[in-house]
LUMVO-852396 format. One record per residue (C-alpha): residue number from 1; residue in three letters; z, x, y. Coordinates in steps of 0.05 Angstrom, whole numbers, plus 5000, padded with zeros to 4 digits. Each point is the difference from the previous one (the first is absolute). Layout:
N
[NUM, 'ALA', [Z, X, Y]]
...
//
This chain:
442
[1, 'UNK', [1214, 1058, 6709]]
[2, 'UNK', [4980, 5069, 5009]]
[3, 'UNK', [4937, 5008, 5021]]
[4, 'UNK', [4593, 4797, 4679]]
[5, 'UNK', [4852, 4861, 4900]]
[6, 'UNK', [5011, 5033, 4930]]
[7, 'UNK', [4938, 5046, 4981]]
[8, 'UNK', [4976, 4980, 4925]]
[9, 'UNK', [5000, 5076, 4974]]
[10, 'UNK', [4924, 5010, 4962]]
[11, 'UNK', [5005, 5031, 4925]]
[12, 'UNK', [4930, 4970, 4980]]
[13, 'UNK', [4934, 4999, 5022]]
[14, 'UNK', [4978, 5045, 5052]]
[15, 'UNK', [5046, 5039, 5048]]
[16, 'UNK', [4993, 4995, 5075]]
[17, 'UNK', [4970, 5065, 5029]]
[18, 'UNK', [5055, 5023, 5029]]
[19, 'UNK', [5031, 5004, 4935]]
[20, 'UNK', [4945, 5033, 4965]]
[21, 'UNK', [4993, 5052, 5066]]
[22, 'UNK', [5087, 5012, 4973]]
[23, 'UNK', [4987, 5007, 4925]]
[24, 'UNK', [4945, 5055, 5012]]
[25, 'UNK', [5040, 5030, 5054]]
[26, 'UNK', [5060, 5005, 4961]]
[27, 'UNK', [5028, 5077, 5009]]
[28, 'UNK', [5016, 5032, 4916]]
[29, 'UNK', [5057, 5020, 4989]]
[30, 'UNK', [5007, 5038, 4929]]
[31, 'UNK', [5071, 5003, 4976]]
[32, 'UNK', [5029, 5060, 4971]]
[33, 'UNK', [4936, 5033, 5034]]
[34, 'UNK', [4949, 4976, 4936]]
[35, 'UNK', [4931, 4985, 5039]]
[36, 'UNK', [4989, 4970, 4924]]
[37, 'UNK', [5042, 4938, 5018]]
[38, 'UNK', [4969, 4967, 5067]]
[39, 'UNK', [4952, 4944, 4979]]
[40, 'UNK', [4935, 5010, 4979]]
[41, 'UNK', [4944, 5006, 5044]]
[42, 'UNK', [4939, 5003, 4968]]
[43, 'UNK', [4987, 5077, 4999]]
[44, 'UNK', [5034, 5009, 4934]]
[45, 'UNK', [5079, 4997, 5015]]
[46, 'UNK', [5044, 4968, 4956]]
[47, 'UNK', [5041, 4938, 5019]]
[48, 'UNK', [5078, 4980, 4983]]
[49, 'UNK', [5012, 4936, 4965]]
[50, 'UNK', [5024, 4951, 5062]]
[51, 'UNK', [5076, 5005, 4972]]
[52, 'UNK', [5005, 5057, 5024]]
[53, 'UNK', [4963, 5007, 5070]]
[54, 'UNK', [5032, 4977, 5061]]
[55, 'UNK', [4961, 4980, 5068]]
[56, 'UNK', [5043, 5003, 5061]]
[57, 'UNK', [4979, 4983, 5061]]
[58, 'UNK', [5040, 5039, 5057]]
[59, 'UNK', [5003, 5016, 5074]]
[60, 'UNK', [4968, 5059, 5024]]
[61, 'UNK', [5062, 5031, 5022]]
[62, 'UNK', [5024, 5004, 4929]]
[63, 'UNK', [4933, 5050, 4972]]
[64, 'UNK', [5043, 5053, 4990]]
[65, 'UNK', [5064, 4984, 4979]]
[66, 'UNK', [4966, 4943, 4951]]
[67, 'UNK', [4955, 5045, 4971]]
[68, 'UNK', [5051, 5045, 4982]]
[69, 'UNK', [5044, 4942, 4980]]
[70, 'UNK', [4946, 4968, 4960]]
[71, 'UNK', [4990, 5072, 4960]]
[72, 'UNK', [5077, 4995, 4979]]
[73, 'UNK', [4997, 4929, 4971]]
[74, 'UNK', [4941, 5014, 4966]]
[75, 'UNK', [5029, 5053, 4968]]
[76, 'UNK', [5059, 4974, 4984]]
[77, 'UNK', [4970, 4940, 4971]]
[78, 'UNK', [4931, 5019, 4967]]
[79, 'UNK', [4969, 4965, 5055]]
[80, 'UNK', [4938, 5001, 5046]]
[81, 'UNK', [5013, 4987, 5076]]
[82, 'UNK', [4940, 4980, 5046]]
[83, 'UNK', [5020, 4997, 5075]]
[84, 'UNK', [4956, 4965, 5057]]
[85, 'UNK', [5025, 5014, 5069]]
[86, 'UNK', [4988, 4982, 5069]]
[87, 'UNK', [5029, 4952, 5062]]
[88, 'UNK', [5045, 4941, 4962]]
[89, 'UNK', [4966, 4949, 5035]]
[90, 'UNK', [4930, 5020, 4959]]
[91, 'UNK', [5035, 5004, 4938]]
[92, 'UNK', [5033, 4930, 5004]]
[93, 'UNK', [4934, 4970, 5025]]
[94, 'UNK', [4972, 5027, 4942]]
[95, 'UNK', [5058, 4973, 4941]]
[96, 'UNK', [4991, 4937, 5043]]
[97, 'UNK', [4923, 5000, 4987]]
[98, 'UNK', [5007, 5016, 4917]]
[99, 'UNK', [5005, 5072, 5001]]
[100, 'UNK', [5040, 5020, 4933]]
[101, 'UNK', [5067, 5038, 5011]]
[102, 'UNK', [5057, 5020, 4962]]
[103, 'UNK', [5044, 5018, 5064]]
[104, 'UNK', [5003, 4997, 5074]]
[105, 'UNK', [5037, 5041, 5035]]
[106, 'UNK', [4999, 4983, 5086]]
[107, 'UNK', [5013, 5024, 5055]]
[108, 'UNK', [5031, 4944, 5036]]
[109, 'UNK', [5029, 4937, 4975]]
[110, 'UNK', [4953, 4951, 5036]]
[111, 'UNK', [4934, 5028, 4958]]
[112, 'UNK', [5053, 4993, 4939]]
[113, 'UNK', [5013, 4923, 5029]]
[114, 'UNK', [4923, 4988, 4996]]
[115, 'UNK', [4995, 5016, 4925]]
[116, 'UNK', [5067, 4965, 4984]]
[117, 'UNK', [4977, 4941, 5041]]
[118, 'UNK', [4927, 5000, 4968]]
[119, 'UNK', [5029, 5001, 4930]]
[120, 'UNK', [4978, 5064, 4976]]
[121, 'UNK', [5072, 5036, 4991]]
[122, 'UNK', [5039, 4991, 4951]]
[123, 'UNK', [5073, 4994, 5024]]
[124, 'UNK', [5016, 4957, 5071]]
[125, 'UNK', [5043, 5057, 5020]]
[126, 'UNK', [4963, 5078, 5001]]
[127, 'UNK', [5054, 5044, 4989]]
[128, 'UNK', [5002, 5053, 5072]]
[129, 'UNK', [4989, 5082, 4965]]
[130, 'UNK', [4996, 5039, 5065]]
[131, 'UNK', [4992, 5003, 5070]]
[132, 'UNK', [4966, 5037, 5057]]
[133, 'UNK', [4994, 5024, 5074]]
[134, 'UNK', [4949, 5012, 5050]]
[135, 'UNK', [4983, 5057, 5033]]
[136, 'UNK', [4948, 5028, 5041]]
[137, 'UNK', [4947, 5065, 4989]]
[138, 'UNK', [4957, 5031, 5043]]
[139, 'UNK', [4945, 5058, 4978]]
[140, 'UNK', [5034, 5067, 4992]]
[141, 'UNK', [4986, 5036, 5074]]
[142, 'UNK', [5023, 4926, 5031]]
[143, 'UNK', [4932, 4992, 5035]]
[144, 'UNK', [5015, 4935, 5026]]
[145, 'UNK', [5069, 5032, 5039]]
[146, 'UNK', [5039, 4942, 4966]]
[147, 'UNK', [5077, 5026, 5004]]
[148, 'UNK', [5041, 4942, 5006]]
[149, 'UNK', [4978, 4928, 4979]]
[150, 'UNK', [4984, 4975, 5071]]
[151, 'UNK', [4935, 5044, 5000]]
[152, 'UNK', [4974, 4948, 4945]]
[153, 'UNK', [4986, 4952, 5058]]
[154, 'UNK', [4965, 5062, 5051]]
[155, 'UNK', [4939, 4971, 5014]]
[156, 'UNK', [4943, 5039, 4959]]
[157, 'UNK', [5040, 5014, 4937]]
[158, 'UNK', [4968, 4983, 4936]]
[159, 'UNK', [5049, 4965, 4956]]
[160, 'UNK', [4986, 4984, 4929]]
[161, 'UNK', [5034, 4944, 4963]]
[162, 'UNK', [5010, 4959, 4936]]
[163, 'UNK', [4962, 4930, 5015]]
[164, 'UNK', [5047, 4936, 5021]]
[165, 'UNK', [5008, 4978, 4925]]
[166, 'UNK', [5009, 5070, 4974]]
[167, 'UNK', [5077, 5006, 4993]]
[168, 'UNK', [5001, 5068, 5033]]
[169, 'UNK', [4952, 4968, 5052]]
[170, 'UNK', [5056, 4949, 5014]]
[171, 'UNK', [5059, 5044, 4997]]
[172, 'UNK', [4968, 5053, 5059]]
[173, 'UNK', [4978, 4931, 5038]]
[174, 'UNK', [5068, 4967, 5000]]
[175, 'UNK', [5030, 5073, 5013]]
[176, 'UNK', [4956, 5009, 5062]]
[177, 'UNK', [5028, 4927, 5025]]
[178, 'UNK', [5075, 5025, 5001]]
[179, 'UNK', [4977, 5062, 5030]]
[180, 'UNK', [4968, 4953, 5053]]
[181, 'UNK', [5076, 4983, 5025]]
[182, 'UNK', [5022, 5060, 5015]]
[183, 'UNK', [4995, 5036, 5069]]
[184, 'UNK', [4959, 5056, 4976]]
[185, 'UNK', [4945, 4966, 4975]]
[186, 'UNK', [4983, 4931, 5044]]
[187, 'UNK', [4994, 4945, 4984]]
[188, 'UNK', [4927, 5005, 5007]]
[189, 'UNK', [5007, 5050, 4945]]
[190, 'UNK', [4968, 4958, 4937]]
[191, 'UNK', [4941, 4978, 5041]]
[192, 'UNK', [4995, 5082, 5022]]
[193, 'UNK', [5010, 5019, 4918]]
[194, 'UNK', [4945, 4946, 4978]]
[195, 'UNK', [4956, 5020, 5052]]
[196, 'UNK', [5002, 5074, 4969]]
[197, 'UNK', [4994, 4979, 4924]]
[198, 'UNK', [4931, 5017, 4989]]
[199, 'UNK', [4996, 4983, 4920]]
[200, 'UNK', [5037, 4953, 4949]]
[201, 'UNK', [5006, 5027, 4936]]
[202, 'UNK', [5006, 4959, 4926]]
[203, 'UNK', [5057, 5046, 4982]]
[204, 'UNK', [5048, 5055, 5017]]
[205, 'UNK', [4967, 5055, 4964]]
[206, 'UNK', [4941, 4989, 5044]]
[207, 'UNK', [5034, 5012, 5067]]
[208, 'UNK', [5028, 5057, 4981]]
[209, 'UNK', [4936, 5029, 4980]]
[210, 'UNK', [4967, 4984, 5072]]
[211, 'UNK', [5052, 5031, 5030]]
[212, 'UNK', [5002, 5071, 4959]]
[213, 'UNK', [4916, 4995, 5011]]
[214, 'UNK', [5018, 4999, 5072]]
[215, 'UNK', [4967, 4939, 5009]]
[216, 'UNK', [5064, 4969, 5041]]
[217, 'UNK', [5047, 5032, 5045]]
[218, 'UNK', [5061, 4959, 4970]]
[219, 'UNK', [5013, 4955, 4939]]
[220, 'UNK', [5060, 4957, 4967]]
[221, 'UNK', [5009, 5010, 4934]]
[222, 'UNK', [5060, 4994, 4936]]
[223, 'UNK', [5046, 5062, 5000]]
[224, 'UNK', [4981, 5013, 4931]]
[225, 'UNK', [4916, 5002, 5026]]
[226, 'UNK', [5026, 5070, 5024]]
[227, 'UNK', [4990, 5037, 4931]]
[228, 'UNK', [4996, 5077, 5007]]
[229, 'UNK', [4933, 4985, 4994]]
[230, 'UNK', [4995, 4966, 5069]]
[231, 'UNK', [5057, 5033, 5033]]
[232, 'UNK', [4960, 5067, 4994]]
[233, 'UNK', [4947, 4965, 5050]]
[234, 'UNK', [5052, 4962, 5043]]
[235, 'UNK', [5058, 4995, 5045]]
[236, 'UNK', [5046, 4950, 5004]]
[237, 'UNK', [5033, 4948, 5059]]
[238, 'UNK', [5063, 4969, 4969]]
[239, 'UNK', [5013, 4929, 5010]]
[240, 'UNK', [5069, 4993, 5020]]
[241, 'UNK', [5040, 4947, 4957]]
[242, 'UNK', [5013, 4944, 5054]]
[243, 'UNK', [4917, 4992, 5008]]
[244, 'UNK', [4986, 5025, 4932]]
[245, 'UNK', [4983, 4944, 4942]]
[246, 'UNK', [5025, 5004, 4931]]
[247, 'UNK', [4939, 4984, 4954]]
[248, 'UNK', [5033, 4961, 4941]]
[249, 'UNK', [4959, 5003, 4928]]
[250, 'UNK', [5003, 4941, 4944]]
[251, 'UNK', [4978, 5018, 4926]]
[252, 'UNK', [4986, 4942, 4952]]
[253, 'UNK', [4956, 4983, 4935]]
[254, 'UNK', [4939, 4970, 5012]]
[255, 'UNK', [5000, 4920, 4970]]
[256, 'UNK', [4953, 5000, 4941]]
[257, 'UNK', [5001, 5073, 4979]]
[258, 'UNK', [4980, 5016, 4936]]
[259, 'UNK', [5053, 5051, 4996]]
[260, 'UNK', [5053, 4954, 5032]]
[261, 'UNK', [5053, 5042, 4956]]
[262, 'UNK', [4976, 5070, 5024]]
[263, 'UNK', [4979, 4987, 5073]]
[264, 'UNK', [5087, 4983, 4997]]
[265, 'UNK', [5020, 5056, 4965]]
[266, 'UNK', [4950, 5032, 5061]]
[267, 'UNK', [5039, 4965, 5053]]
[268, 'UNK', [5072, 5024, 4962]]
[269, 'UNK', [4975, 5074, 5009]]
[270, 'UNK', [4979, 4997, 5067]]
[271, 'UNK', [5071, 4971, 5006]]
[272, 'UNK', [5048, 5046, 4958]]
[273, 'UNK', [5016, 5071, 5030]]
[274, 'UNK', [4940, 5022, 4971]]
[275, 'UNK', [4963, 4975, 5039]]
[276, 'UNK', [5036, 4996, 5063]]
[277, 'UNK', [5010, 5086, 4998]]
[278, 'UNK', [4924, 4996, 4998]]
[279, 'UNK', [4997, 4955, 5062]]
[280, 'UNK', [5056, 5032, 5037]]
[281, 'UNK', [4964, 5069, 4987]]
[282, 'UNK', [4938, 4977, 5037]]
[283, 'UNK', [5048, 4977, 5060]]
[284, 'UNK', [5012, 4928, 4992]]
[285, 'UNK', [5062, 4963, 5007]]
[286, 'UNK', [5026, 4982, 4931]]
[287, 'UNK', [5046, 4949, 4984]]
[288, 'UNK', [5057, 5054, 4998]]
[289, 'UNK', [4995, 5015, 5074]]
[290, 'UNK', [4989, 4925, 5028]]
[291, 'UNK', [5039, 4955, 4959]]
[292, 'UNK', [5070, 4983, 5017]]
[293, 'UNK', [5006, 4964, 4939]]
[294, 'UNK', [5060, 4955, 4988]]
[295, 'UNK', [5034, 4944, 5041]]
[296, 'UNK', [4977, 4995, 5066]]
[297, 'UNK', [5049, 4976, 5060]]
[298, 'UNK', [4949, 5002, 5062]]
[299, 'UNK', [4922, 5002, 5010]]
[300, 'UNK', [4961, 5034, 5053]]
[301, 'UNK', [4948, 4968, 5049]]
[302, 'UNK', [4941, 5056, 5012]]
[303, 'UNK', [4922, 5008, 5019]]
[304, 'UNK', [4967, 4969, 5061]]
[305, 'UNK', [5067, 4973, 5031]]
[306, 'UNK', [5022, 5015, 5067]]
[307, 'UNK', [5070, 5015, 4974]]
[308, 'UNK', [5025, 5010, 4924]]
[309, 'UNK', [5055, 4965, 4981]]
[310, 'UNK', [5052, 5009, 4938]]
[311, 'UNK', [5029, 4942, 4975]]
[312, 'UNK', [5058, 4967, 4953]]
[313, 'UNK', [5011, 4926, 4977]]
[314, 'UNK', [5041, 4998, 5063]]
[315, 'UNK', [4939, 5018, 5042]]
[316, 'UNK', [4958, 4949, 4961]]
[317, 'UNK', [5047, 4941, 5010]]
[318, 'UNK', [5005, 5004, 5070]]
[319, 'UNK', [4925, 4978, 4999]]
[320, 'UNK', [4975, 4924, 4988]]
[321, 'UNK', [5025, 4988, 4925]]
[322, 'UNK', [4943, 4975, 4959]]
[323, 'UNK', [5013, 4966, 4919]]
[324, 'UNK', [4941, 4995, 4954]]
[325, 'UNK', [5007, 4976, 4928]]
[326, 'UNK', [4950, 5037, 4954]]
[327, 'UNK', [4988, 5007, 4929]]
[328, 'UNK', [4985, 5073, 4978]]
[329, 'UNK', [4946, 5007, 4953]]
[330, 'UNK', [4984, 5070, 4964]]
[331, 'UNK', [4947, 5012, 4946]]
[332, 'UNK', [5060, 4989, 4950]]
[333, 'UNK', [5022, 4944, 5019]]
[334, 'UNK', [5041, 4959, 5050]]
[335, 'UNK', [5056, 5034, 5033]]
[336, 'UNK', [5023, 4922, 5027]]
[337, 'UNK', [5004, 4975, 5060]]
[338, 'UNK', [5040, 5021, 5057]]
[339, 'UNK', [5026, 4983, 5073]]
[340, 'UNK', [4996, 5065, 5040]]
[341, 'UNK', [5021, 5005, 5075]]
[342, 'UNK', [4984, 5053, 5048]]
[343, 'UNK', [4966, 5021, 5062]]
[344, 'UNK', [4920, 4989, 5011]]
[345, 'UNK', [4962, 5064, 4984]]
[346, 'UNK', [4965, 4982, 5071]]
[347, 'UNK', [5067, 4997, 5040]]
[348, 'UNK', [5019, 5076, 4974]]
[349, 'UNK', [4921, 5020, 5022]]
[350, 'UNK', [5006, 4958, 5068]]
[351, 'UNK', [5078, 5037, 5008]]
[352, 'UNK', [4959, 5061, 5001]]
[353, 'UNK', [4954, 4982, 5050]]
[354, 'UNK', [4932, 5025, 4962]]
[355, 'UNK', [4947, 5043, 5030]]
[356, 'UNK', [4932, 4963, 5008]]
[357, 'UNK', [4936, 5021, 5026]]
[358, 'UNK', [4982, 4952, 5059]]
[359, 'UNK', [4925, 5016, 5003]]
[360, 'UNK', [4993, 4967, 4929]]
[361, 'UNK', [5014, 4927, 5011]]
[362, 'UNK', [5054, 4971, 4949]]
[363, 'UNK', [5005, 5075, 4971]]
[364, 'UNK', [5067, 4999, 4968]]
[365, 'UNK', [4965, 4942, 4949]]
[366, 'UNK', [4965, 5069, 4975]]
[367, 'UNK', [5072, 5032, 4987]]
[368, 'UNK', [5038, 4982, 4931]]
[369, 'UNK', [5085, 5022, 4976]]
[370, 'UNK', [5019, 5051, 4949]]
[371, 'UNK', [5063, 4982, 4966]]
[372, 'UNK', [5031, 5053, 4964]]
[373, 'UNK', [5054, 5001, 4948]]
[374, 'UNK', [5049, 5054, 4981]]
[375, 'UNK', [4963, 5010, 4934]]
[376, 'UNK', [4929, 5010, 5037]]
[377, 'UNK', [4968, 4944, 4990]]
[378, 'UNK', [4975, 4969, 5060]]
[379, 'UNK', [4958, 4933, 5016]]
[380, 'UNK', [4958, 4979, 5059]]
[381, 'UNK', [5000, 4937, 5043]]
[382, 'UNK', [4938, 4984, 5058]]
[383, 'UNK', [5024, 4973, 5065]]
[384, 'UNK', [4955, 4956, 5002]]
[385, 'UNK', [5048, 4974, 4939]]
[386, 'UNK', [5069, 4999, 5041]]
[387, 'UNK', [4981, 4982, 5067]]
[388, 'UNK', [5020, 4933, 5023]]
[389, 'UNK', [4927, 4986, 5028]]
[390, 'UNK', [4955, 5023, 4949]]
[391, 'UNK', [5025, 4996, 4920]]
[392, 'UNK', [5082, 4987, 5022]]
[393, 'UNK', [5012, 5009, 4919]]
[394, 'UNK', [5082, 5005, 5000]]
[395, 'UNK', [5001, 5078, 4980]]
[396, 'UNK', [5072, 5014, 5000]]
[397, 'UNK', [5043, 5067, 4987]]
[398, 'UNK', [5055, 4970, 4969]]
[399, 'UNK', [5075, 5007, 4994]]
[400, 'UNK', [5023, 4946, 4972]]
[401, 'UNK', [4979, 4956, 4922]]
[402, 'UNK', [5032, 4944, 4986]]
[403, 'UNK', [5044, 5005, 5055]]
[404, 'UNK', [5037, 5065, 4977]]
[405, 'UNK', [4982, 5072, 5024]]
[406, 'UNK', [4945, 5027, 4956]]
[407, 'UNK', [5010, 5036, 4931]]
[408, 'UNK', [5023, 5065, 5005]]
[409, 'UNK', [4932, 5028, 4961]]
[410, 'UNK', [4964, 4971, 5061]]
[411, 'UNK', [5030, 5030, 5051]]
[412, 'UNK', [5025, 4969, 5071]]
[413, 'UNK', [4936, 4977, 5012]]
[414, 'UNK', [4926, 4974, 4943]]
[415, 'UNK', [4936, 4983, 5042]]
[416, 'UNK', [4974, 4921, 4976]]
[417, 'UNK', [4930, 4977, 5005]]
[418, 'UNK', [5002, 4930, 4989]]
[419, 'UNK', [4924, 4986, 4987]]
[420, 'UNK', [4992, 5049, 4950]]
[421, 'UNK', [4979, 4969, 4935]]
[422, 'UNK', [5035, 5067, 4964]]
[423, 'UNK', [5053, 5039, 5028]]
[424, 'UNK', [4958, 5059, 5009]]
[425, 'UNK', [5033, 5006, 5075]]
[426, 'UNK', [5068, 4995, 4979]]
[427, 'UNK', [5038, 5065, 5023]]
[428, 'UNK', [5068, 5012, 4987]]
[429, 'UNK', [5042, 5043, 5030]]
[430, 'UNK', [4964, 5001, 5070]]
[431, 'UNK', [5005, 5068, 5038]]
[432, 'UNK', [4936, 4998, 5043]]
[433, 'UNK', [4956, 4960, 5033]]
[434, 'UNK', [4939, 5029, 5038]]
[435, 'UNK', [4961, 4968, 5052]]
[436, 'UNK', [4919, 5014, 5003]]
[437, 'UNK', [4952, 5053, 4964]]
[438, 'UNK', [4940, 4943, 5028]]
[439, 'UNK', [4957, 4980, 4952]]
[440, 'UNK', [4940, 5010, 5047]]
[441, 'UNK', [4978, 5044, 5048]]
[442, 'UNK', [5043, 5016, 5052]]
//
């Protein structure tokens, strides 16, 4: 060793407010630049047939690369593209609730989970487009004299952040908690940074606007919230990689749409070069940079461990050998069923002694597992799923089916969820695992 109840998803009858507050709040988007194509709105403007207009519902984060995305496609395929943005967590509350959608696009897999979960998303297994990273701005002039990340717990600093179940929000929380381990900061350092956050915004967009107002000495934002726009009124404290957090974005058709095969040819854009030059041009990671696509022999163990680990079947088979027998359904099918043996997800966590918050009683419960394949795709588990005194479901990263080392085209090592009804957690090809990014406040 080297060191997420099924919502009943309204079409009839009345909408919930929520979703009504959405639909009227839904930013236009005119493809090919014709203001003749957005809906009508009752002044006189001229509506497309439904065919051919798209609604995609997308994190905040996204505004400007979408947009200019969603201009492309339309043009490219005589189509109108409406986008509604803001924090994932509102815009899967709001699918959840009935709000129509062609698309969602999130910022973090567990919103993604939600809708999957709820039965509002069309495939059990939302495709990963890009990625992100943190980093913090301060107002041009540095008011606040924040020039290294410790002065974000100086008593008196105004910090602005994403709320708890804004992905952001979550990222800069669990980023603050390894930051709590090190020397530099304390480990009174989260209680110092939460003490200092003097507003929780819905979305990203929105603390970066309170800090180029001056209304905050410091905020956390996406790397890409820095547009010219915002760098002209800002200057910037990197996030160095071992505390930074990579911000992972699913894209998948809505369940239901009424222009099922359009919101996929959507989804296929976003996904071809196309559409990943766009995204890489506003200063995301695209699939290019991050994937290591192909067989993978090892996996990494990362986020709010005390030490990271990299691991091969050897590693995993020195640890407590554990055989489940599952039958993998998909939504085509039956894949058959299978004996798969491996190491508990929990004993490769626990072998990386996790970081936990001890003024929150039972806080890692609030803490969940990315899995991520070779190809992208990732999945998330709960602790409160793998621990032996809480859900104890047999979560295994496995090395072994039917007693023989896995298929090549799986890799050394596929993650197995059990319980799952569909095999929506199924990841082949296993080349991280990342403890934490809480799911509440920190």
């Amino acid at each position: 060793m080297q060191r997420q109840g099924r919502t009943t998803r309204r079409r009839n009858g009345l909408l919930p407010l929520a979703a009504l507050l959405a639909m009227g709040a839904v930013a236009l988007g005119a493809a090919g630049g014709n203001p003749a194509r957005a809906a009508h709105n009752g002044s006189g403007g001229t509506r497309t047939t439904a065919a051919s207009t798209l609604t995609v519902y997308a994190a905040a984060s996204l505004k400007e690369a979408f947009t200019t995305i969603g201009a492309q496609f339309g043009r490219a395929n005589g189509a109108s593209v409406r986008f509604s943005f803001g924090g994932s967590d509102t815009l899967a509350t709001q699918l959840i609730q009935g709000a129509p959608a062609d698309v969602f696009a999130s910022a973090n897999n567990a919103q993604m989970q939600r809708a999957v979960a709820a039965g509002v998303i069309a495939t059990a297994k939302p495709p990963v487009f890009v990625r992100n990273r943190l980093v913090v701005i301060v107002p041009r002039g540095n008011p606040g004299h924040v020039y290294s990340l410790p002065d974000l717990g100086r008593p008196g600093l105004r910090l602005v952040l994403a709320a708890p179940s804004v992905p952001v929000g979550k990222y800069a929380r669990a980023a603050f908690r390894v930051m709590a381990t090190d020397a530099a900061f304390g480990p009174t350092f989260v209680q110092r940074v939460t003490a200092n956050t003097v507003s929780n915004e819905l979305d990203v967009k929105a603390v970066a606007a309170k800090v180029v107002l001056g209304e905050a000495d410091a905020g956390v934002v996406y790397v890409t919230d820095v547009t010219p726009r915002v760098a002209a009124k800002v200057d910037r404290v990197d996030i160095p990689a071992p505390f930074n957090q990579v911000a992972t974005y699913p894209i998948a058709v809505v369940k239901g749409s009424a222009n099922a095969a359009l919101a996929a040819k959507f989804v296929a854009y976003v996904l071809s070069p196309a559409g990943q030059s766009v995204l890489k041009g506003s200063g995301f990671i695209t699939l290019g940079d991050s994937a290591t696509s192909g067989y993978a022999a090892s996996l990494a163990v990362t986020g709010l461990v005390s030490q990271t680990l990299t691991l091969g079947v050897s590693d995993l088979q020195r640890l407590p050998r554990t055989t489940v027998r599952v039958t993998l359904n998909t939504e085509k099918g039956s894949q058959g069923t299978h004996t798969f043996a491996g190491a508990l997800l929990n004993s490769v966590v626990q072998a990386s002694i996790p970081i936990t918050n001890t003024s929150f009683k039972n806080d890692i419960l609030r803490d969940f597992v990315t899995v991520r394949g070779s190809d992208g795709y990732e999945a998330s588990v709960a602790m409160a799923e793998i621990l032996p005194t809480f859900g104890h479901e047999q979560v295994i990263l496995a090395y072994q089916e039917d007693g023989r080392p896995l298929p090549r085209a799986d890799g050394a090592v596929r993650l197995i969820v059990p319980g799952d009804t569909l095999a929506g957690r199924d990841v082949s090809n296993v080349v991280a695992v990342t403890v934490g990014t809480p799911l509440g406040a920190p």
